[in-house]
N, C-alpha and C positions, 0 to 999 in steps of 0.2 A: 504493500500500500504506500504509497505516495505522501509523505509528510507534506503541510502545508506551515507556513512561515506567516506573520502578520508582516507589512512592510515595516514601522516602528522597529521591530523587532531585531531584523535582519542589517535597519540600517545603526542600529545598537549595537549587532555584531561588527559591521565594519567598521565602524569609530573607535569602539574597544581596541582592535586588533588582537583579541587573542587567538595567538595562532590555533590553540588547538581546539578551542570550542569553535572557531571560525572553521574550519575545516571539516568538522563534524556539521554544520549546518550547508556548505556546499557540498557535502556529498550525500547529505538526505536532498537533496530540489531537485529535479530533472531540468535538462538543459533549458524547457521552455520556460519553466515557473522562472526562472536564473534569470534570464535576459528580461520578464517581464519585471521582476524584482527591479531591475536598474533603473526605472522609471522613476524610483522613489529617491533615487541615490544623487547627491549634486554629478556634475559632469564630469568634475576633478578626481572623483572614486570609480569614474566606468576603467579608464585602464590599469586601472591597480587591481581589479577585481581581474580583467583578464591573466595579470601577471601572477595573480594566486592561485588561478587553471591549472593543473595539469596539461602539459601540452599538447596532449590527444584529446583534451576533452574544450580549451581555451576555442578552437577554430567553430566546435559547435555551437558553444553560446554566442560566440561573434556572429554566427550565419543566423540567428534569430533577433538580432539588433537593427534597429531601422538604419539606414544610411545615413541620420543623421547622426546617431552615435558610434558609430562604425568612423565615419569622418573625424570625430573629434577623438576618437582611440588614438586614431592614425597620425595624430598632432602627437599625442602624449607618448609615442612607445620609442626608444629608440629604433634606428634602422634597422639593428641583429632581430631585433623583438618583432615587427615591422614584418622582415622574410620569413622568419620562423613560423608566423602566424598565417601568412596569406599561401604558402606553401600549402600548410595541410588545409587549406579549405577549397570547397569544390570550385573548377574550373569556372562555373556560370555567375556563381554568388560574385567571385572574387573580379570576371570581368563588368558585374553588372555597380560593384562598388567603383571601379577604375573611371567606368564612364563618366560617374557621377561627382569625380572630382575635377576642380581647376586644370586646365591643361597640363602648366607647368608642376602641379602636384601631381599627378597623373602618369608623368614622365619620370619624373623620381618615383615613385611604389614602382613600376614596371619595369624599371632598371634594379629594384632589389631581389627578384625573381633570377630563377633560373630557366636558360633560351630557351626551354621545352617550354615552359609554363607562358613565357614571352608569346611566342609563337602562339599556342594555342588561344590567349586571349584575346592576340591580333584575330585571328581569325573570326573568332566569335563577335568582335567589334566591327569588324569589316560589313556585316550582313545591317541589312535596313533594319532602324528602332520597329520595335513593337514588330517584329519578322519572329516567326517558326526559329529561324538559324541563332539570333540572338538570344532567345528564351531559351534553349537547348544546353545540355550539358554533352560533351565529347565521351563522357564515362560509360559504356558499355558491354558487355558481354557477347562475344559471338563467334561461331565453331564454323565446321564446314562440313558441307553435308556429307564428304564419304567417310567423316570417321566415325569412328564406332562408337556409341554410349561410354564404353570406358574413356576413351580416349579425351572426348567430348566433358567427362566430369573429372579427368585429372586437370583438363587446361583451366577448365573452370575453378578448382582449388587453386593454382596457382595465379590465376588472374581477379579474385570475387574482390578483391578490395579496390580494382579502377573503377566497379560499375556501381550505379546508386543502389540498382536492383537487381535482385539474381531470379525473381522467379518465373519471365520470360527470357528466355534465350532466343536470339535473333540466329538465323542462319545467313552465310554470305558466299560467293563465289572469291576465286583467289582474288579478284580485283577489288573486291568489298561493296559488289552488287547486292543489293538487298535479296534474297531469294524467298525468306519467309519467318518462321519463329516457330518455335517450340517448347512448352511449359518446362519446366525443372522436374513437376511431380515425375512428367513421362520419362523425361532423363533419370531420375532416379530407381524406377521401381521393372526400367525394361531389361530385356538382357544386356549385360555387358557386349555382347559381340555384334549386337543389332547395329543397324549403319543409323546417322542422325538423320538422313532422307525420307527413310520409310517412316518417320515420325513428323515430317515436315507439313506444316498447313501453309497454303501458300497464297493465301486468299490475305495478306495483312494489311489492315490501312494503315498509311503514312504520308506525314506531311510535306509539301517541298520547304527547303530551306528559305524563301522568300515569302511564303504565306503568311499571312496574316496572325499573329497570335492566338487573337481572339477564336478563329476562324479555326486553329490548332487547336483551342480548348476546347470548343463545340464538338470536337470529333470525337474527342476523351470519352466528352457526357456521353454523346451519342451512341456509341458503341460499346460503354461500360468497360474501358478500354484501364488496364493498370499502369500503361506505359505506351507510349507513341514513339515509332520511329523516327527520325527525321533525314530525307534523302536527299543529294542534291542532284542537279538537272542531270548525271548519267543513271540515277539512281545508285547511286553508291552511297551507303550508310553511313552518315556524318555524325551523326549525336541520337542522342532521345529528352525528350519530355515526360515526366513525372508529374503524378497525381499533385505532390505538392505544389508546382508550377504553376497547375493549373488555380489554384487555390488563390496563388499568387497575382495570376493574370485577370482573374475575374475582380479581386481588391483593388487593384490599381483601375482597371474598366469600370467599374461601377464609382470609385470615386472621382474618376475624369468623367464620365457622365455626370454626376453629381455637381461638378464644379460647373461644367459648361452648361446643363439646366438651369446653373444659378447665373450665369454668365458673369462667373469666373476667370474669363481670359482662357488661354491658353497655354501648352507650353509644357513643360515638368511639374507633375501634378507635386500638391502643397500634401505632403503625407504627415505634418505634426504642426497643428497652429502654435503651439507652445514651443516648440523650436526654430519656426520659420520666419526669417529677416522680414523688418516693417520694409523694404523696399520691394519685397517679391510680392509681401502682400498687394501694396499698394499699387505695381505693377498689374496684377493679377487682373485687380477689379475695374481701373482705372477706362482702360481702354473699350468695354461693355458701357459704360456709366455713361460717356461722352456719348457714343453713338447713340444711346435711348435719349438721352437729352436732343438732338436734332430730331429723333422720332416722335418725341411728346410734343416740340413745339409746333408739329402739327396738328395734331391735338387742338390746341390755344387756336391756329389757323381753320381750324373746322369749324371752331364753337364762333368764331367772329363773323363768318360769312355769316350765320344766324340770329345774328345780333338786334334786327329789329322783330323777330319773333320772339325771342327771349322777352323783351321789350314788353311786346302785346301779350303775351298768356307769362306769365310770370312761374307760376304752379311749373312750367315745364322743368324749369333748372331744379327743383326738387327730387326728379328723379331720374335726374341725368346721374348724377355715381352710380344709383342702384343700374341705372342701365348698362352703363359699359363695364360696371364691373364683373356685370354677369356675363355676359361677352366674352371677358379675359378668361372668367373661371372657367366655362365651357370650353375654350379654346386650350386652355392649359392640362384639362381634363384629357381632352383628345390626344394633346402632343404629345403626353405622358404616356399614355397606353400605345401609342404610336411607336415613341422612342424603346421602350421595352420589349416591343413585338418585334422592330428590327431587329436588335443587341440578341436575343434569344436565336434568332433563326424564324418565330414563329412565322413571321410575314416576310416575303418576298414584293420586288416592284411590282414583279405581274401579280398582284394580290392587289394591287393598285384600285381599280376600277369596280371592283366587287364591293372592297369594305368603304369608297365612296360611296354608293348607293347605301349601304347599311349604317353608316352614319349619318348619312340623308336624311332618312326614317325617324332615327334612335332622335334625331335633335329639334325634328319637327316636333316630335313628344315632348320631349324636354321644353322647348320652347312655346310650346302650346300651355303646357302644367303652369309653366312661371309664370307664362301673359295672364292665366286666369289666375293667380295667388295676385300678381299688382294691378289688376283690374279694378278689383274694389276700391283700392287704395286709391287710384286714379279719379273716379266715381266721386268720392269723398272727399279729396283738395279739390279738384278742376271741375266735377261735371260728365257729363256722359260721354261727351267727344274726348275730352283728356284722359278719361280712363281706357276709351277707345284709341286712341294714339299709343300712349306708354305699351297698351297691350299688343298692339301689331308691331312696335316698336321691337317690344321685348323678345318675342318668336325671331323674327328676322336677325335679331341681334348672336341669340344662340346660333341659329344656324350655319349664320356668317363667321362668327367666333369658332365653333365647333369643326366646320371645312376645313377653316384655315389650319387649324390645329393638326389635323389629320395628314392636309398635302404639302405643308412644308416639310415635315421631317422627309416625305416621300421625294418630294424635288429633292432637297440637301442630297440626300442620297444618291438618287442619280445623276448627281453634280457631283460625286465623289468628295461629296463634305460631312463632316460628323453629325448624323441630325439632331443630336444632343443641344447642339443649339440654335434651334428654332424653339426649345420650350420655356419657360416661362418668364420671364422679363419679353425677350425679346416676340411672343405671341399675345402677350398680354399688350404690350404699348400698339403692335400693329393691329389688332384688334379692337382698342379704344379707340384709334381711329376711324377704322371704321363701324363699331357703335355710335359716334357723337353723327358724321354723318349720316347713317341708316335712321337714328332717333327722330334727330330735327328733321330730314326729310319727311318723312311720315307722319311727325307733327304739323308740318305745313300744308301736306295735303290734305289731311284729314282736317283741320282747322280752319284750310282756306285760308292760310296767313300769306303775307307776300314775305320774301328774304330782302 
């Protein structure tokens, strides 16, 4: 059973320093409880706690460290400390930290390396952000199909500590064409003199090294897969992907959606507000903020054209917010379930035209239910026609709200843009425009007013 620590507690043991109750308390926590413990610790004790690691066990609680505490180790450790460490950690962790630092810092960690490890995390850096080839780890396991089950579990003794996972074994031709894969159990429990062939399933999916991450992780789910190959364009077996990976790739996707839903900017997603500089912030948001501001001030230009209706029925400006705010909500409703049905797979562009019409429907409903909820209210400040205005108002207002919600993320898309952000700020301000337009139109007709 798994001891558990109170933070208070833990950061009493490292201020103490006594060695030997401290020691006794990192070898009850398993590596994850470890790294989430440092949370609690100032910044000055994250590398002194790696330096208390044992060295086979130091690289694993570093690989469960955000990159921002990862970075600031890598200030405090010397340069021996430094190689010793990024040595024994895996190839992908160690290039996905290298990226993330300053050029010139960058260049220094990668000159404390040895040429293998050089080499390999050139390589790995080479491949496009957020690519199949970059997520991938080089560590692998794989035999050839004419030797024998024995032969196939001696190489595998000798090799099980480059690969993350041993319980699919890949098969490959001498060139290291991917050919297929084979479970461990069958390696284990078949005859020794059996060839790995006759055990071979050759049906495997795999990713190209250029694919898309996201697009790699979807294959995972898909096919309940424990590990993915990854091939590059001759098909020759470069790396694989891990369940954990995936784990990885869906946290970083879901909070880059998140941020650009919020219109966030863009860029290197913000993974600790508490660690992350006021200028990134302020970058971040900055450049969303401006652009809605020339979108609003059309807004202020819609409601002016309208100006001498405002004038003559007064009652209308009363429920002009409720109007266009429900406008934005329906709109952002849509783009939300929109932006989640891409990211899944569930919807396709050619799904385009279908779930048009089915949102067509869905907001006429919608838009009908609400005109009659502000109908009365309408009724009761204005009179019969201003209840009648606001409520044709309100329908058209959903509707228009609701489409747009739906076909922007579908354009972005086929515009090869994120459609993360088309939702909410940015459908919400293009939607209040045209709410205030749709409103007062429809107040003027219905009222007989001049503009």
């Amino acid at each position: 059973m798994t001891e558990t620590i109170s933070p208070d507690t833990f950061r009493a043991h490292m201020e103490n320093q006594d060695p030997e109750a401290l020691k006794e308390v990192l070898e009850a926590l398993q590596d994850q409880d470890l790294a989430a413990l440092t949370e609690h610790l100032e910044p000055e004790a994250w590398g002194e706690l790696i330096r208390l690691l044992p060295g086979d066990r130091a690289p694993d609680v570093f690989s469960y460290l955000t990159q921002e505490q990862q970075q600031r180790i890598l200030r405090d450790l010397t340069d021996q400390e430094k190689s010793h460490l990024l040595k024994r950690s895996s190839y992908d962790d160690t290039a996905a930290l290298i990226d993330s630092l300053p050029e010139d810092h960058a260049r220094e960690v990668m000159n404390l390396l040895p040429d293998r490890h050089q080499w390999v995390i050139k390589s790995l850096l080479a491949y496009p952000e957020e690519s199949a080839g970059r997520r991938m780890t080089p560590g692998f396991l794989a035999v050839r199909p004419h030797w024998t089950l024995e032969q196939a579990l001696d190489h595998l003794r000798r090799e099980f500590e480059q690969s993350e996972t041993v319980n699919v074994v890949f098969v490959t031709d001498e060139e290291g064409r991917l050919l297929g894969a084979v479970k461990l159990k069958e390696l284990l429990v078949g005859s020794p003199r059996r060839r790995v062939d006759t055990l071979l399933r050759e049906d495997v999916v795999r990713a190209q090294t250029r694919m898309d991450q996201e697009k790699a992780a979807s294959l995972i789910r898909h096919y309940d897969l424990e590990v993915l190959p990854v091939v590059d364009e001759r098909d020759i077996l470069v790396g694989i992907i891990t369940v954990d990976d995936v784990m990885d790739v869906a946290t970083e996707e879901t909070t880059e959606d998140f941020l650009r839903m919020g219109s966030v900017g863009v860029g290197p997603t913000v993974t600790s507000l508490r660690d992350v500089a006021l200028g990134v912030l302020y970058r971040k948001r900055v450049g969303w903020l401006v652009i809605l501001i020339f979108v609003n001030l059309a807004s202020g230009a819609a409601i002016s054209i309208f100006e001498q209706a405002i004038e003559t029925v007064v009652a209308l400006v009363f429920f002009l917010p409720l109007v266009i705010a429900t406008g934005g909500n329906a709109g952002t409703q849509a783009s939300t379930l929109m932006v989640r049905s891409l990211a899944t797979g569930d919807v396709q562009l050619k799904d385009g035209l279908k779930l048009w019409g089915k949102e067509l429907f869905v907001s006429i409903a919608l838009g009908v239910t609400l005109g009659l909820a502000v109908w009365g209210a309408g009724v009761w400040l204005g009179g019969p026609e201003v209840g009648m205005a606001v409520a044709i108002a309100m329908v058209l207002v959903v509707i228009v709200g609701s489409m747009l919600g739906l076909m922007l993320p579908l354009l972005l898309t086929r515009l090869n843009m994120d459609p993360a952000t088309a939702s909410a700020p940015l459908v919400t301000s293009i939607a209040d425009v045209g709410g205030i337009l749709v409103y007062f139109s429809v107040a003027t007709l219905v009222l007989q007013l001049s503009v």
